[in-house]
Structures are given as structure tokens and as C-alpha cells.
C-alpha positions as a Markdown table, in Angstrom:
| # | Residue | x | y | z |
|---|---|---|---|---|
| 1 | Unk | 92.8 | 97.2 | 109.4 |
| 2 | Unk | 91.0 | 98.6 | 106.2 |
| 3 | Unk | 91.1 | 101.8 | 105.2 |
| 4 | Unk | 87.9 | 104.2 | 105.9 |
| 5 | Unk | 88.4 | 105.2 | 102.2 |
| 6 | Unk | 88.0 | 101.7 | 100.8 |
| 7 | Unk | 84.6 | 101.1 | 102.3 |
| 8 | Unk | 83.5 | 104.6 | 101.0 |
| 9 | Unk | 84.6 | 102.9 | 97.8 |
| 10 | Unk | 82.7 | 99.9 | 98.1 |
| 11 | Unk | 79.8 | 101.6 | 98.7 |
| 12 | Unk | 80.2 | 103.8 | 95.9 |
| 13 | Unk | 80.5 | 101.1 | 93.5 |
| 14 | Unk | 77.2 | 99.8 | 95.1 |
| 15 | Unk | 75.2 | 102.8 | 94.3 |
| 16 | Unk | 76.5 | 103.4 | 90.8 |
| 17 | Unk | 75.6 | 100.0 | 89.8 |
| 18 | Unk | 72.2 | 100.3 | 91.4 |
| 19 | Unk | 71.6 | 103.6 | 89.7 |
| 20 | Unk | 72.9 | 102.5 | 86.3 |
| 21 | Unk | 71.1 | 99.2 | 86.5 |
| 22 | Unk | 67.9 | 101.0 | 87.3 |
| 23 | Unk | 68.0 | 104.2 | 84.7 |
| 24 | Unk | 70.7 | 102.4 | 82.6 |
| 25 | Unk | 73.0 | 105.0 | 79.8 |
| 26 | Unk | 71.2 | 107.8 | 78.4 |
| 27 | Unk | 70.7 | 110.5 | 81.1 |
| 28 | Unk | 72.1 | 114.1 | 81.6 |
| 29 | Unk | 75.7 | 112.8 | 83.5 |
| 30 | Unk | 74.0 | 116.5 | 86.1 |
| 31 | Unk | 71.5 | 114.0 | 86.8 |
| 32 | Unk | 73.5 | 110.7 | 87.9 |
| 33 | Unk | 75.5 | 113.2 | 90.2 |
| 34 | Unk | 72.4 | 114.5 | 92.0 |
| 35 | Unk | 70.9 | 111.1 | 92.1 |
| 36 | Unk | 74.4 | 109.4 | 93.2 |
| 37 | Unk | 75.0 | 112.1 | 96.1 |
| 38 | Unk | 71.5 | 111.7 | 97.0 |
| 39 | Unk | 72.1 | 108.0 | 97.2 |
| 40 | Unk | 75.4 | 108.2 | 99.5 |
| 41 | Unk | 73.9 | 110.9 | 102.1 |
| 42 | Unk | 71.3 | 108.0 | 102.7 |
| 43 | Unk | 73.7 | 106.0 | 104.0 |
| 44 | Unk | 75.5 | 108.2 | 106.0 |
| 45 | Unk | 77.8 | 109.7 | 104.6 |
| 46 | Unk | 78.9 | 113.6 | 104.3 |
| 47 | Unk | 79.0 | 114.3 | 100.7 |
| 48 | Unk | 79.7 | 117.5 | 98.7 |
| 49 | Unk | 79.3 | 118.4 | 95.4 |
| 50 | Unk | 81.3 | 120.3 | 93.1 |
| 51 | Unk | 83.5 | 121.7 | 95.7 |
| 52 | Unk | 86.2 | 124.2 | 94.5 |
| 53 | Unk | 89.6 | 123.4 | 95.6 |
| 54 | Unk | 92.3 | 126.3 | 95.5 |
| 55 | Unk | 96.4 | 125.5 | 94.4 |
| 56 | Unk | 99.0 | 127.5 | 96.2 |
| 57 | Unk | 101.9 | 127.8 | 93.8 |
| 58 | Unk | 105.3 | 130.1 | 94.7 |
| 59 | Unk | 103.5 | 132.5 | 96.6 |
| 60 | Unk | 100.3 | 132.2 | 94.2 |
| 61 | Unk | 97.0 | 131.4 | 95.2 |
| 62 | Unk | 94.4 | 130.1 | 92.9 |
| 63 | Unk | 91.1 | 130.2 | 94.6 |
| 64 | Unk | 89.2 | 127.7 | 92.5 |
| 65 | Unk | 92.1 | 126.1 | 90.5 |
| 66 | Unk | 89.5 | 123.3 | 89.6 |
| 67 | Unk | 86.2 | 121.9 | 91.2 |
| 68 | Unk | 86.0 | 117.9 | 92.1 |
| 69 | Unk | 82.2 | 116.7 | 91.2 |
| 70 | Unk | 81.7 | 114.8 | 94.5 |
| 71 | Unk | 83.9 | 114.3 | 97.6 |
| 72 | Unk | 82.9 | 111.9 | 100.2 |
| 73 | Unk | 83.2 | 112.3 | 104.1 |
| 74 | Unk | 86.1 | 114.7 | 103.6 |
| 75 | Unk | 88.3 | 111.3 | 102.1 |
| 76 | Unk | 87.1 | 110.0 | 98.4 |
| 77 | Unk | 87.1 | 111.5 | 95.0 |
| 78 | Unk | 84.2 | 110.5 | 92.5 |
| 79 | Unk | 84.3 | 112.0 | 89.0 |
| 80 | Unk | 80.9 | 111.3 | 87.4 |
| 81 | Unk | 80.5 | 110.7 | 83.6 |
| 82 | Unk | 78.1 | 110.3 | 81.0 |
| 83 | Unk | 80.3 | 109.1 | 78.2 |
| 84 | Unk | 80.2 | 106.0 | 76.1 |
| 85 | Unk | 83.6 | 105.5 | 75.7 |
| 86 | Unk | 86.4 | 105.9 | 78.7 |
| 87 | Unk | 89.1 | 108.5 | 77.7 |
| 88 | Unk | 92.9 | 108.1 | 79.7 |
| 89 | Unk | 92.8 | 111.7 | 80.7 |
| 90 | Unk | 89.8 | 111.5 | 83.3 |
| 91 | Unk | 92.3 | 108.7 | 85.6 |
| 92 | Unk | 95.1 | 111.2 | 84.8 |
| 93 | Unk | 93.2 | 114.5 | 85.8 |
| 94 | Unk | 91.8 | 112.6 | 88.7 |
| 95 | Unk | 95.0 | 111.9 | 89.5 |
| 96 | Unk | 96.1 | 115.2 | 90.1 |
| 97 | Unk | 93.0 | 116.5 | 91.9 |
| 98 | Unk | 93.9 | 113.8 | 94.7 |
| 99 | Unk | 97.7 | 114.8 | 94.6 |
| 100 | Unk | 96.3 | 118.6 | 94.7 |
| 101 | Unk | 93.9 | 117.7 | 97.3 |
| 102 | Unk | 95.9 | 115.3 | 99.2 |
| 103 | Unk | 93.5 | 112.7 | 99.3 |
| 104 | Unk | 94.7 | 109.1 | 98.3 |
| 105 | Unk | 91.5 | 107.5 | 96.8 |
| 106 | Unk | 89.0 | 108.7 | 94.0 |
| 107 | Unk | 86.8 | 107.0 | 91.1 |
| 108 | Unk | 86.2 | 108.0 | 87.6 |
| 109 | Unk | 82.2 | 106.5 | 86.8 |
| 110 | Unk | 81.1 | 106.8 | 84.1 |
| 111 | Unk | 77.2 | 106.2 | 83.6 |
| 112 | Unk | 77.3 | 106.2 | 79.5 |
| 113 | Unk | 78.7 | 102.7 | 78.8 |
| 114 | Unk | 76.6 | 99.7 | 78.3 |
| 115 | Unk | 78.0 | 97.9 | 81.4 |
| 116 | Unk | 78.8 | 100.6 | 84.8 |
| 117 | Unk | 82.0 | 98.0 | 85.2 |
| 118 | Unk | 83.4 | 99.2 | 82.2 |
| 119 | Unk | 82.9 | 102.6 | 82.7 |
| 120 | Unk | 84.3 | 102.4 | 86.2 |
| 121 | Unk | 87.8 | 103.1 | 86.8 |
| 122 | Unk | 89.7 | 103.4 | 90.5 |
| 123 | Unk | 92.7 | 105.9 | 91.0 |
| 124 | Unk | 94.9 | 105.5 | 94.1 |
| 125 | Unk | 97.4 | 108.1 | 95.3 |
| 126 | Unk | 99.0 | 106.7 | 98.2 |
| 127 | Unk | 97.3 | 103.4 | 99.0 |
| 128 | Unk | 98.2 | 100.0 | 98.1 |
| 129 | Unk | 96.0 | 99.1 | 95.1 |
């Protein structure tokens, strides 16, 4: 049986490449979020945006150690982008923030690049890829 986390991921993929087919490179990446989150509550799903997420570390708390742009019934990562060219550091900090979060699926989209599939990139932490 599937994981729920990979459907939320197909889906995803289906409403960035909608919404970047539609209003193509260009736009504030503030406004791709909104429209994206917009697009995923439509079909069901419980979405919140930039959601702080604390980090506990000997005894240390860190109330809002970073904030994740969109998480996706409780289970998916999406890191939205506006860039033209895809930088190595957004898989590796999204990474973390599933590692940190202990969630086991996220995205880096990035709405900036000619073609969404290039500008699409899937991080797994703990799923078969």
C-alpha cells in the first residue's frame, strides 16, 4: 500500500504545474505560495503556511528555530521558490527541516525556471525513493 504522503505529492506536483503553466515565471514567489495553498485546500487537504517549528537541543528550546513555507495535512514539506536557477542548499535545508520535523517527505518548487519540472526537486527522509 502507498504511502498517504506520496499522493499529497502527486497532487502537489499537479497544482504547481497548473499554476506555473497558467501565470508562468515572473511573480512575487509570496504570491505562488498563497495561490498554491489556496489550490491544495480545494482539494481537501489541511494546509498550513509558514508554520514555525521549535528544536530542542541539550536542554535548550528554540521556539521558532526555522519556519517551513507550507506543510500539508500534518505529513509533506513544500518549499516554494521564485528563482531561476536551482541552488543544492534548498534540498539540503529541506532536508533538515524534515529530519527536525520528523516528517519523511517534502518538495523544493521552484516557480522561476522556464519549465516547473526543472525547478522541482523531491527530498525523502525515510521513504523509499
Amino acid at each position: 500500500m502507498e504511502p498517504p504522503e506520496e499522493q499529497i505529492m502527486r497532487e502537489a506536483f499537479d497544482v504547481g504545474i497548473r499554476i506555473h503553466r497558467e501565470l508562468g515565471p515572473g511573480l512575487f514567489e509570496s504570491v505562488y505560495d498563497e495561490i498554491f495553498c489556496h489550490e491544495m485546500r480545494k482539494r481537501g487537504h489541511k494546509v498550513e503556511r509558514q508554520k514555525d517549528v521549535s528544536v530542542r537541543w541539550d536542554g535548550l528550546v528554540f521556539e521558532k528555530a526555522f519556519r517551513l513555507d507550507v506543510l500539508i495535512d500534518d505529513l509533506v514539506i513544500i518549499e516554494i521558490k521564485a528563482v531561476v536557477a536551482m541552488n543544492s542548499v534548498f534540498e539540503r535545508q529541506l532536508l533538515t527541516y524534515l529530519k527536525l520535523s520528523g516528517k519523511r517527505l517534502g518538495a523544493v518548487m521552484s516557480f522561476g525556471m522556464e519549465r516547473f519540472v526543472d525547478g522541482f526537486r523531491r527530498v525523502v527522509n525515510g521513504l523509499q525513493d
